[in-house]
Structure formats: C-alpha cells, structure tokens
ZADREN-390817 format. One record per residue (C-alpha): x, y, z; residue number from 1. Coordinates in pm, 1 decimal. Example, Ala and Ser with C-alpha at 12.3 -4.5 7.8 and 13.67 -1.06 7.14 Angstrom:
# ZADREN-390817
<r u="1230.0" v="-450.0" w="780.0" resi="1"/>
<r u="1367.0" v="-106.0" w="714.0" resi="2"/>
//
This chain:
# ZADREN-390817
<r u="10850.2" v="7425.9" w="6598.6" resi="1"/>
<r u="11192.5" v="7322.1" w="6422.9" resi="2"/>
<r u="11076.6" v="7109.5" w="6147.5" resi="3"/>
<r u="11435.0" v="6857.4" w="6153.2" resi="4"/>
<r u="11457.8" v="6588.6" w="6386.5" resi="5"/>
<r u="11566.0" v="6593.6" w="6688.2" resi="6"/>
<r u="11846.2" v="6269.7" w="6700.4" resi="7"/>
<r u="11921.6" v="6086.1" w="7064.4" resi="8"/>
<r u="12221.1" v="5883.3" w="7109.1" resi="9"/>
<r u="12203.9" v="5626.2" w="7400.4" resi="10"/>
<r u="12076.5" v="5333.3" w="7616.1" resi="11"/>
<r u="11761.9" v="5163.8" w="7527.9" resi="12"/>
<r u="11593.1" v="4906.4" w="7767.7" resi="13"/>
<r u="11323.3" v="4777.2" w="7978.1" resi="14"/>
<r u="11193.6" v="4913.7" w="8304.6" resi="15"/>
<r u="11093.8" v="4554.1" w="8508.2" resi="16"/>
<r u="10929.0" v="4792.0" w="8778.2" resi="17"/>
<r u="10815.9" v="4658.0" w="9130.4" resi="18"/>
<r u="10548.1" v="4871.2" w="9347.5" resi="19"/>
<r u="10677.7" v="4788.6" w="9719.4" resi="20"/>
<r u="10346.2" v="4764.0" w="9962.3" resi="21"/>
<r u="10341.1" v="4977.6" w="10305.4" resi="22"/>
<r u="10425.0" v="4793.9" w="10559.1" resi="23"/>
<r u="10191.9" v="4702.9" w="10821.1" resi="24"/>
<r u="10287.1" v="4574.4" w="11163.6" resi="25"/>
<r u="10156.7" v="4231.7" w="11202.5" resi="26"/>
<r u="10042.7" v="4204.8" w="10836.3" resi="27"/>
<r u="10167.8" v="4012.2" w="10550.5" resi="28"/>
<r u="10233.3" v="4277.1" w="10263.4" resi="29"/>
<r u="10052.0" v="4229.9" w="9959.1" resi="30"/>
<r u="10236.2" v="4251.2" w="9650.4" resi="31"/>
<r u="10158.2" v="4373.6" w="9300.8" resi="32"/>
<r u="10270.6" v="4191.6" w="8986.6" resi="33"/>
<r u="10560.1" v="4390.3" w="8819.1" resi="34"/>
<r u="10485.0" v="4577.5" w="8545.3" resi="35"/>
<r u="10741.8" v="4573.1" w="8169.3" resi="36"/>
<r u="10761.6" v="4887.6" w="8035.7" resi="37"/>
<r u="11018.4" v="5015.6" w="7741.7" resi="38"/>
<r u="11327.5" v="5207.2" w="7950.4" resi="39"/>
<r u="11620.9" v="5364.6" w="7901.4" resi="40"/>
<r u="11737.7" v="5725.8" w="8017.2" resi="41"/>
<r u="11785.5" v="5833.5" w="7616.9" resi="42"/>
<r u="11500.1" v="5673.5" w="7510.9" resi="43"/>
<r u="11328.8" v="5790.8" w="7765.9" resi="44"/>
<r u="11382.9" v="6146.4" w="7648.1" resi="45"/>
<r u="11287.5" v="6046.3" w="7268.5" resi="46"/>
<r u="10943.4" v="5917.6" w="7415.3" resi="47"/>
<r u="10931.1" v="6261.5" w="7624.7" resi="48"/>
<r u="11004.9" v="6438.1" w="7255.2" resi="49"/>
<r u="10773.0" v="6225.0" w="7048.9" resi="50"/>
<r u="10410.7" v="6277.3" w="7295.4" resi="51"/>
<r u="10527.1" v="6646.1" w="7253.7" resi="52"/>
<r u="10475.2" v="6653.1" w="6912.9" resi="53"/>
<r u="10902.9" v="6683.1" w="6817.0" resi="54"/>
<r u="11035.4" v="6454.6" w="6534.9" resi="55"/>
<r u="11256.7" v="6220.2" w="6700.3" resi="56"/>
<r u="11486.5" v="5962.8" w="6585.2" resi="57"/>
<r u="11703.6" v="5698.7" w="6797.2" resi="58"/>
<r u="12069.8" v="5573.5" w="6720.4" resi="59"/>
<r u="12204.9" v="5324.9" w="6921.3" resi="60"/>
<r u="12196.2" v="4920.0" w="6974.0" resi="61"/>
<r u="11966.3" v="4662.3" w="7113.7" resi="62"/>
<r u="11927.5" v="4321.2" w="7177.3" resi="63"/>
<r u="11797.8" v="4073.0" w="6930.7" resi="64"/>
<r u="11609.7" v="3901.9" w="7211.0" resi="65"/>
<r u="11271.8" v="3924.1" w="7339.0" resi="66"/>
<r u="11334.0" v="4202.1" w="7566.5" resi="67"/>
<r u="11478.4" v="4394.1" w="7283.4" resi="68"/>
<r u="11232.4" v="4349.6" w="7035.5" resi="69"/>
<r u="10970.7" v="4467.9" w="7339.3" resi="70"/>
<r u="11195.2" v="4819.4" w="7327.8" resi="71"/>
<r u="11169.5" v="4870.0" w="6966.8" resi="72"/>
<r u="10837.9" v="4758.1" w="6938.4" resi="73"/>
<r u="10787.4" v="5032.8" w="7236.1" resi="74"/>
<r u="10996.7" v="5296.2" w="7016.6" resi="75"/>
<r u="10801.7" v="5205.4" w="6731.1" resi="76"/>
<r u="10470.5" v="5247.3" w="6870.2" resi="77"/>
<r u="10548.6" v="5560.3" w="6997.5" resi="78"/>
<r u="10655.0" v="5714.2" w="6675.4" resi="79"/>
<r u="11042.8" v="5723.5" w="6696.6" resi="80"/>
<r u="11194.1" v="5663.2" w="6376.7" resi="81"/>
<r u="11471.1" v="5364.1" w="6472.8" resi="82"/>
<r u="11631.8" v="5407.4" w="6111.1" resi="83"/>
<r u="11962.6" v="5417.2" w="6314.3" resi="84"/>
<r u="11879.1" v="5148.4" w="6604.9" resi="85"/>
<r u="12063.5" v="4836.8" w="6497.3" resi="86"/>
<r u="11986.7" v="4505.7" w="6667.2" resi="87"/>
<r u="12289.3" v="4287.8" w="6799.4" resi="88"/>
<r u="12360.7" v="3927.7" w="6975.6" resi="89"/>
<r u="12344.2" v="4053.8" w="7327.9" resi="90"/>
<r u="12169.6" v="4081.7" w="7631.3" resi="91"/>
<r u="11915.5" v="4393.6" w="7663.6" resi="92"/>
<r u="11966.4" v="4553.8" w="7918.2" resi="93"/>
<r u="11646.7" v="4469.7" w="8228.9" resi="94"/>
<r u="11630.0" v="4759.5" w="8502.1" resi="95"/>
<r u="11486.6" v="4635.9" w="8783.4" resi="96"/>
<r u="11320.8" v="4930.2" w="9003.2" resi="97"/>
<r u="11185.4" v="4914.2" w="9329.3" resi="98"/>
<r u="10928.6" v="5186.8" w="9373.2" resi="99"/>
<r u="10887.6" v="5304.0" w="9766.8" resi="100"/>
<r u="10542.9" v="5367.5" w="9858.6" resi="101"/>
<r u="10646.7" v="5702.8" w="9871.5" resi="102"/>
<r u="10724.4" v="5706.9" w="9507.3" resi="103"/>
<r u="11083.9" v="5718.1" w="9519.6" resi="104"/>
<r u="11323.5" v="5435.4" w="9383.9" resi="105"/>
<r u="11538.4" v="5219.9" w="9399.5" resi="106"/>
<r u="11721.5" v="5082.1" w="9097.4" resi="107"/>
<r u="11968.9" v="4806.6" w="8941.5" resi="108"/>
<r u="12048.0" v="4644.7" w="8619.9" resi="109"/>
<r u="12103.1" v="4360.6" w="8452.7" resi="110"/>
<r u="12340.8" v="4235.6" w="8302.8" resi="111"/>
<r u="12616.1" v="4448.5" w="8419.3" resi="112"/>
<r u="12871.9" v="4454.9" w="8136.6" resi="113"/>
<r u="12846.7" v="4409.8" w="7781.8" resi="114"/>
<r u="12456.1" v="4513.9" w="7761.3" resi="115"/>
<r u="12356.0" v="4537.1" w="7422.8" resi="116"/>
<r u="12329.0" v="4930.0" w="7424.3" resi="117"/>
<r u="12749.9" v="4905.8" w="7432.0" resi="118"/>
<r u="12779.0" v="4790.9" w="7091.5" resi="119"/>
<r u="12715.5" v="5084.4" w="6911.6" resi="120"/>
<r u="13048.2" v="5153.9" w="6688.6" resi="121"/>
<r u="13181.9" v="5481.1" w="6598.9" resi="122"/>
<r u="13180.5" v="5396.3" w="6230.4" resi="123"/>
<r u="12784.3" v="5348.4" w="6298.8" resi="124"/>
<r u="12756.7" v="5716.6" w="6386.4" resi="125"/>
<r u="12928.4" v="5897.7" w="6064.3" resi="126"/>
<r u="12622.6" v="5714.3" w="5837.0" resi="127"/>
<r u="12438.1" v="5975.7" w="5959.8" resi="128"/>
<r u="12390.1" v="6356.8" w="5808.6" resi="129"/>
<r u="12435.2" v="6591.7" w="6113.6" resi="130"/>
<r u="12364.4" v="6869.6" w="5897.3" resi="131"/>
<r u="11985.8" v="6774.5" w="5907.1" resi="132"/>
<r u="11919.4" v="6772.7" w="6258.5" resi="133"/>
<r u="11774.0" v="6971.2" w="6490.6" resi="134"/>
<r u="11979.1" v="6850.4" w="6819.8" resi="135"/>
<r u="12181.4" v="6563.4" w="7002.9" resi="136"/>
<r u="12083.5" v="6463.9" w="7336.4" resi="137"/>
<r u="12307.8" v="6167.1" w="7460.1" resi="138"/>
<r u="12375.4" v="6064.9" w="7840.2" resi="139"/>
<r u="12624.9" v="5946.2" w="8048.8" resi="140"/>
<r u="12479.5" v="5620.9" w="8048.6" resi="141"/>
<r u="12692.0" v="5520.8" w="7750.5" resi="142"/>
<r u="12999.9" v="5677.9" w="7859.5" resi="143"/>
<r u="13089.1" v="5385.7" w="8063.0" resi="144"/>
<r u="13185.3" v="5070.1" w="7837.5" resi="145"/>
<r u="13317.9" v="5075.1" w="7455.8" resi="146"/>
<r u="13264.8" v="5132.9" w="7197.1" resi="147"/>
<r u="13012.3" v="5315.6" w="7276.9" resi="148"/>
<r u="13187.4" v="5576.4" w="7452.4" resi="149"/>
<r u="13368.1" v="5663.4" w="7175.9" resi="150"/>
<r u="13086.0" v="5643.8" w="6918.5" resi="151"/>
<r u="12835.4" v="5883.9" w="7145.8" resi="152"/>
<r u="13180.5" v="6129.6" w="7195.0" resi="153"/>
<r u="13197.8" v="6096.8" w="6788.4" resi="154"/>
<r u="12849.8" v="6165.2" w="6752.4" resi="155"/>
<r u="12886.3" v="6481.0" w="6965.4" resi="156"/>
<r u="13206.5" v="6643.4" w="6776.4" resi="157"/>
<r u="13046.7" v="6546.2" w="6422.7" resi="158"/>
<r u="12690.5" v="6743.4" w="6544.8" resi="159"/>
<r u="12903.8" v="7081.2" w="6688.7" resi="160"/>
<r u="13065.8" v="7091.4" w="6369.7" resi="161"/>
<r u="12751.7" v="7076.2" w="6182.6" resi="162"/>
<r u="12634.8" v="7369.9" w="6401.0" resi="163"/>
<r u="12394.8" v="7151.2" w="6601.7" resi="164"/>
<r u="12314.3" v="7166.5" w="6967.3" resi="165"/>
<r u="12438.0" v="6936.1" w="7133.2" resi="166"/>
<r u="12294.1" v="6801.0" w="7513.6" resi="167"/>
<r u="12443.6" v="6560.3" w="7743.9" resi="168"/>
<r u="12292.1" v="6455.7" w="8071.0" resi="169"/>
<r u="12555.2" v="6334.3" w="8329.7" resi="170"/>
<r u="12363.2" v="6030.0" w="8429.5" resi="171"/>
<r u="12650.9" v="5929.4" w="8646.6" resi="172"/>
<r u="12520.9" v="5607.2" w="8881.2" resi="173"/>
<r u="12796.4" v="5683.5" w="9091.1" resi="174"/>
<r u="12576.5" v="5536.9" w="9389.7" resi="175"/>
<r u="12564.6" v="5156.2" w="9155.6" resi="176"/>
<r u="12925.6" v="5243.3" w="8953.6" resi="177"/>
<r u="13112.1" v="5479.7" w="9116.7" resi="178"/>
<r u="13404.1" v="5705.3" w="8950.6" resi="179"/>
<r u="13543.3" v="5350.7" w="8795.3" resi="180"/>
<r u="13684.4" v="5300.4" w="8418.9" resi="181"/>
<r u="13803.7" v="5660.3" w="8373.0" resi="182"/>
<r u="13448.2" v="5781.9" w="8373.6" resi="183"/>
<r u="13555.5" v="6116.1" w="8495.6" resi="184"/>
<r u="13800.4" v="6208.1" w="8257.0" resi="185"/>
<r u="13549.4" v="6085.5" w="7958.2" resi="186"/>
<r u="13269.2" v="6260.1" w="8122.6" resi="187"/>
<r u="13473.5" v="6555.4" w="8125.0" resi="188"/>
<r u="13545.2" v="6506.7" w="7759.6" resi="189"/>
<r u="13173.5" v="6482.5" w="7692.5" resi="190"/>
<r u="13061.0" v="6791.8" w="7913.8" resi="191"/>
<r u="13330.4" v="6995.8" w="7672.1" resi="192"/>
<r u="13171.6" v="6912.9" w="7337.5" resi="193"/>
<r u="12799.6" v="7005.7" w="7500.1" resi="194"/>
<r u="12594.7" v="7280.2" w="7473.3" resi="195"/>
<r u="12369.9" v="7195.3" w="7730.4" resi="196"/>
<r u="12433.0" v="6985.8" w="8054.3" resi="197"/>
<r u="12189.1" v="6828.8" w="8233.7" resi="198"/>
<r u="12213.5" v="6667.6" w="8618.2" resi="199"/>
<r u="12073.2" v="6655.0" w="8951.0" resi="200"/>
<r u="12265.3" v="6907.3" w="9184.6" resi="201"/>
<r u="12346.9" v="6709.4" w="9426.6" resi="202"/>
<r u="12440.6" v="6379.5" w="9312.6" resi="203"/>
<r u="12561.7" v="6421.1" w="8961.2" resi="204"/>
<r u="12709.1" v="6803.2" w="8913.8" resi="205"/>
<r u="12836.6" v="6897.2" w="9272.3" resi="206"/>
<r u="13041.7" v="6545.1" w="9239.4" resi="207"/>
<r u="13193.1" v="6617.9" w="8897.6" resi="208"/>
<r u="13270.1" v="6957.1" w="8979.3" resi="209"/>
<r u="13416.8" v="6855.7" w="9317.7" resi="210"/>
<r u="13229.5" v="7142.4" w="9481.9" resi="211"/>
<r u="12990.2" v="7066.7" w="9764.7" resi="212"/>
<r u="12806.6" v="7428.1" w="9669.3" resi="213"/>
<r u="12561.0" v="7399.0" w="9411.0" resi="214"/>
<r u="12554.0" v="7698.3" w="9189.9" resi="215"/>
<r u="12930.4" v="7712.3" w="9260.6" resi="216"/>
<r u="12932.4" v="7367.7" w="9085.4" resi="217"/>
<r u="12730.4" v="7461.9" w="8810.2" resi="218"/>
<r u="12899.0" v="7786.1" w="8744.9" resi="219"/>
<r u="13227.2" v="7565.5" w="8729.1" resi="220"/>
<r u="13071.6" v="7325.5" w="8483.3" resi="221"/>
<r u="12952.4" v="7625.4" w="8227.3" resi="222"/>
<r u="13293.0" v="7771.2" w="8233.5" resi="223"/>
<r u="13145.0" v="8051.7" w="8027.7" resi="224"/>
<r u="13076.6" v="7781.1" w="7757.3" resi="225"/>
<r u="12773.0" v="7596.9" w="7797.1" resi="226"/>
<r u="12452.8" v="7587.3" w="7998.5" resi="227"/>
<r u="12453.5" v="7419.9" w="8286.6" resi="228"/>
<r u="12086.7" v="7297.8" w="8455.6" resi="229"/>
<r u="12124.0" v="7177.6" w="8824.6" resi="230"/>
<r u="11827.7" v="6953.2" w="8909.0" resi="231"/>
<r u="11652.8" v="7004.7" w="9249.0" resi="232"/>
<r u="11389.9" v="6743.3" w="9304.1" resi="233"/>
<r u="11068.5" v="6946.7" w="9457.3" resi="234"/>
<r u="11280.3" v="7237.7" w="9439.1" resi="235"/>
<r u="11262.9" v="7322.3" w="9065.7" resi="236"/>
<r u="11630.2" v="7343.2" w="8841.5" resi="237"/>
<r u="11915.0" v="7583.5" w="8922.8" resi="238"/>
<r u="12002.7" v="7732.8" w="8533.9" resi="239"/>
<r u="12354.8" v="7858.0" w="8476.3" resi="240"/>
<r u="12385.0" v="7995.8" w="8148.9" resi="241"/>
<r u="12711.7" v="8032.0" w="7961.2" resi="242"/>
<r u="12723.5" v="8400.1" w="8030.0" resi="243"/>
<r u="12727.9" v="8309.1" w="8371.5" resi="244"/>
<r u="12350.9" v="8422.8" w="8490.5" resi="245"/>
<r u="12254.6" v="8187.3" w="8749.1" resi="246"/>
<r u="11810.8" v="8148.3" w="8728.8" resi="247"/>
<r u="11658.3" v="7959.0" w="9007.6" resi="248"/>
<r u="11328.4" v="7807.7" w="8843.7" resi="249"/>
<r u="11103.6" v="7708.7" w="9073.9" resi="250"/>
<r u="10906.2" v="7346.9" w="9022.4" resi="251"/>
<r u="10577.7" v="7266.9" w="9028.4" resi="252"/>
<r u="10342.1" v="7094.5" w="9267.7" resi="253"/>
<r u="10231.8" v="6732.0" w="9228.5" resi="254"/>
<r u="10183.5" v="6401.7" w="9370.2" resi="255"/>
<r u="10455.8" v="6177.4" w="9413.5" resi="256"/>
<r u="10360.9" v="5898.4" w="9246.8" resi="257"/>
<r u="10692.8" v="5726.5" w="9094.9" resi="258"/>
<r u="11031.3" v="5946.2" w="9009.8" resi="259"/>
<r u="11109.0" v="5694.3" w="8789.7" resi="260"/>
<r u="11224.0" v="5874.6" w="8519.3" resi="261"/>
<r u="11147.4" v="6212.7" w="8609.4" resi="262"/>
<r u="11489.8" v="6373.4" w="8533.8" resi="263"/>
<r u="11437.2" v="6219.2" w="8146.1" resi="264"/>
<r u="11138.3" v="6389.9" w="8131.1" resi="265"/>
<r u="11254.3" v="6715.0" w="8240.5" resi="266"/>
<r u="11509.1" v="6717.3" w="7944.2" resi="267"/>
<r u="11225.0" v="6594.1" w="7682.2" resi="268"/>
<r u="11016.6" v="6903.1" w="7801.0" resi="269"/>
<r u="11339.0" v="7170.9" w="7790.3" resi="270"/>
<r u="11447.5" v="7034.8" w="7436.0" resi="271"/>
<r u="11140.5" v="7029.9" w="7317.7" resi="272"/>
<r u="11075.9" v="7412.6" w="7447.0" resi="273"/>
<r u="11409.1" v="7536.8" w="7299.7" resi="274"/>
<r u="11256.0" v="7415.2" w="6954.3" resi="275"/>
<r u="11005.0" v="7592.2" w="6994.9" resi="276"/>
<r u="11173.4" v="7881.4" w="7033.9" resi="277"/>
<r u="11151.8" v="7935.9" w="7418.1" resi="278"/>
<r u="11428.9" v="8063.5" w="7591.7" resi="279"/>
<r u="11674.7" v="7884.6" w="7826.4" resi="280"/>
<r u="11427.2" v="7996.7" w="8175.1" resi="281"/>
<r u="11106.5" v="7910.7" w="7998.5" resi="282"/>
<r u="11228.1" v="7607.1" w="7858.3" resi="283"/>
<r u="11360.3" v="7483.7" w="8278.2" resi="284"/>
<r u="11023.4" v="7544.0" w="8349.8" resi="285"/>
<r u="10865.0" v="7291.5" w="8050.9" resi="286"/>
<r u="11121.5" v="7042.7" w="8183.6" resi="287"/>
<r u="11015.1" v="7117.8" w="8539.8" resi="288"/>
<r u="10642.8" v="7076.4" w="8432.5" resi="289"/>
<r u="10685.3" v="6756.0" w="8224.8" resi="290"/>
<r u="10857.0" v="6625.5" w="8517.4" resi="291"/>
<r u="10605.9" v="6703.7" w="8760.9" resi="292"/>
<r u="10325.5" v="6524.3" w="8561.8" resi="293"/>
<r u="10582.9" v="6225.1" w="8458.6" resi="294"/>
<r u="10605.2" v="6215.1" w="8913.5" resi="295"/>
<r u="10237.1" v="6177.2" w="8933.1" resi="296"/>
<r u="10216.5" v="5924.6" w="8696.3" resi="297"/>
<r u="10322.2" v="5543.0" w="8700.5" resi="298"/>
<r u="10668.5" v="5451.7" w="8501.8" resi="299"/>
<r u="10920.4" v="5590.1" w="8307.4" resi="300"/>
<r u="10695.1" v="5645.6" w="8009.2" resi="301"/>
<r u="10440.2" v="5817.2" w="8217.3" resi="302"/>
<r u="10481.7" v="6094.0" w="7997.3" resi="303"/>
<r u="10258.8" v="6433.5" w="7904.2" resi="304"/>
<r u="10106.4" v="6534.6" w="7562.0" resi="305"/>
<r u="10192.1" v="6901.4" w="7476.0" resi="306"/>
<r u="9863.1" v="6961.5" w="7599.0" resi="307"/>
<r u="9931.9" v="6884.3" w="7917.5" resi="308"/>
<r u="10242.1" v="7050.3" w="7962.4" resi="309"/>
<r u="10041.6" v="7341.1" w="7848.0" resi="310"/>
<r u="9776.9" v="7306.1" w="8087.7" resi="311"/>
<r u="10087.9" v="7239.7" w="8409.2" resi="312"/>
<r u="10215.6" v="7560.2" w="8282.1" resi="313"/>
<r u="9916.0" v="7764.0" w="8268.2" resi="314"/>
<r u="9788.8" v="7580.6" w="8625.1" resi="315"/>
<r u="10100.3" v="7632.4" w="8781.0" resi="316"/>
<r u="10019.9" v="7282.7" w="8937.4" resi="317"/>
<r u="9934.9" v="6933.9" w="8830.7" resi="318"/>
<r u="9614.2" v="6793.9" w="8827.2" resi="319"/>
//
C-alpha cells in the first residue's frame, strides 16, 4: 500500500435520509424517523478510503453551523485528516433523499446556491505540497458554482504536474441541474486534466460524450488519454483504458438495500486497489465489490472494511 495520502477535493455535507414505507391499499403508511448521516459525493469517497485502511485527507469548505460541525465531526471520527477543510459563514449543504422501498432514490438539496462547499478559493489549494500525495479524486459536484470550480480545476493541473494521479467523477445532476452555467465546457476542462474518469453510463458519460452507445461514449471520453470507467448499476463497470481496451467487469450480487451512495463507493474501492498495486480490471472489480456491500447496507456511509471487500471478492457475492 502507497504510504502518502491520498488528497480529495470536493463537497462535504449531510445525508437527511427518508425510508419511504410500501404502500398498502387501504392502509395508512407508517413512517420511519429520518436518519442524519455525514454526506457528500467526495467525502463520501474519503470515508470509502479511510475504512480501507488508505491515508486520506479532505480539502474543501464547510459550514460553521451545526450541520457543518456534524460533517467534520463525521470526517473526524472516521480518521480523515481535515488539515485543509476550512470552515466558512454559510449554509451546509442538507441532501434530502428519499429511499424507495426498493432501495433506489430519490434526491435534492438544500440550499441551492452558495452552499458552503463553493467557497473554497484557488489560493486555498496552492498551500498544499502535491508532491507528497498519493492521488486527487475531485467530482463534478464542485464544478458548478465559483470559486470552487476554479480552485478544484487548480488543484487538478498543480497534482499532474507533480506527477500525481489525478480522478474526477462526472457527478453531473443533470436530472436536478441540467447542462446550465457552462458546466459542459468546464466539465470538459476537468475530464482533460484527469487520469481517471468516473460515471454512470447512461446518465453521466453517454450525455457528455453526446453518444447514445456506451462504450462508444467511453472510448470518446479516453481519447487515448485517460481511463474511462462506465458505471452499470447490477451490470458491473464498462473499463476503457487509455490504450483503448474496452473490459466489461461484471458486478456482484447483493441486496438492494439503499444506492445511496453506491457510485462513491465504487471509486473508494478502485483508488484504493490501484494503491495497492492492482491493475485497472482488478481495481473495477474492488469498486464493483465495495459498491455492492455499500447497496446492501443503509446510507451513504454504509461502507466496507478491507476485510470485507476481501471476503466480496473471494465470495464472489455479498453476504
């Protein structure tokens, strides 16, 4: 295992999640309480790092209010060093997620501009030593507001020239933001200074790419410069490296308990693989088996140990 940290750039939050009851005929549902849990898709993916047993640190903002004191306490707890996670006068950003009974979701946010995760500056970002990490993992997520955006694009050039991967997943929301603000063209920008691109196949890659074929989309996104991974759902990750080999990995079985989350934990477990010197196949399937167990678990944060990761692997199932 690389011994330097492993640095993600991003949105930090909490998850307000809601369990929706099946509906009965005739019946007045019952409902659950919701449940607060530390969010964010970055941190998110340092939590993923961190119960695998990866040094992880978190740059970024967060609210000086008591949501945002819940998220770094959360951070905290978990063992993320938040050397670089600067508190500011805003609103933290509050995700509210509707969970199906089926365990898919539906999700929103408040507030909807100037969230405290925006405020992170570019001159925040060159405090930090690239030299002396391991990777960058950012997200779409903060590609949408300044300054921000340019800070997380900052981060990303500073980190390539230091000679340090790089990993940006798409995280476009185009279903609650759609292709406003220029995201496009800065998404574009971002997807150039990666060396590994993370999305779901249908709603984030094929979009950007403008191509309603999958591993045509993917293969357009690697351009014979980066890897490309196409998320499937239940039907594993599409890898396109950037010698143009195109690997379908196939996913693992589990219970649907909550997706919440379960494309963050798929890049936790493929980071954390790749620093452990697995290649770019092996290390789909450790994000396709830390997803799978994140699915069959309640929230976000429902996260493996390297232990069982190991035992998904070796199982070829969970549970």
């Amino acid at each position: 295992m690389n011994s330097r940290r492993v640095l993600t750039l991003g949105d930090v939050n909490v998850d307000m999640v809601i369990r929706l009851p099946q509906r009965v005929p005739g019946q007045m549902p019952q409902l659950t309480p919701p449940t607060l849990f530390g969010g964010g898709s970055v941190a998110n993916v340092a939590v993923a790092l961190a119960r695998q047993g990866v040094a992880v640190g978190f740059v970024g903002t967060v609210g000086d209010d008591g949501f945002g004191r819940f998220a770094l306490d959360d951070l905290v707890g978990e063992g993320v060093d938040v050397t670089y996670l600067r508190q500011v006068n805003a609103f933290t950003t509050t995700v509210f997620a509707l969970i199906e009974p089926d365990g898919e979701r539906l999700v929103t946010a408040w507030p909807p501009q100037n969230a405290a995760h925006t405020f992170l500056r570019p001159q925040d970002v060159e405090a930090i030593d690239f030299s002396r990490a391991a990777w960058l993992h950012t997200s779409g997520m903060v590609m949408r507001a300044s300054p921000v955006r340019e800070a997380a694009l900052h981060a990303m050039a500073l980190a390539r020239a230091a000679g340090v991967p790089v990993s940006l997943d798409l995280n476009l929301r185009l279903e609650l933001w759609g292709w406003g603000d220029n995201i496009r063209e800065t998404i574009t920008r971002a997807v150039a200074l990666a060396n590994v691109v993370f999305g779901s196949a249908e709603e984030e890659i094929a979009p950007l790419a403008e191509l309603n074929d999958h591993a045509q989309a993917a293969q357009a996104l690697a351009d014979g410069a980066r890897t490309v991974i196409a998320r499937l759902g239940a039907g594993g990750a599409l890898v396109v490296t950037s010698e143009g080999r195109a690997t379908h990995v196939a996913g693992f079985p589990t219970r649907v308990v909550d997706t919440l989350g379960a494309g963050d934990a798929f890049d936790g477990g493929f980071i954390a693989a790749r620093l452990a010197g697995e290649d770019t196949v092996e290390a789909t399937r450790w994000g396709n088996a830390t997803a799978a167990w994140k699915i069959a678990h309640h929230g976000a944060r429902g996260l493996p140990s390297r232990q069982d990761v190991a035992h998904v692997l070796a199982e070829g199932r969970v549970g």
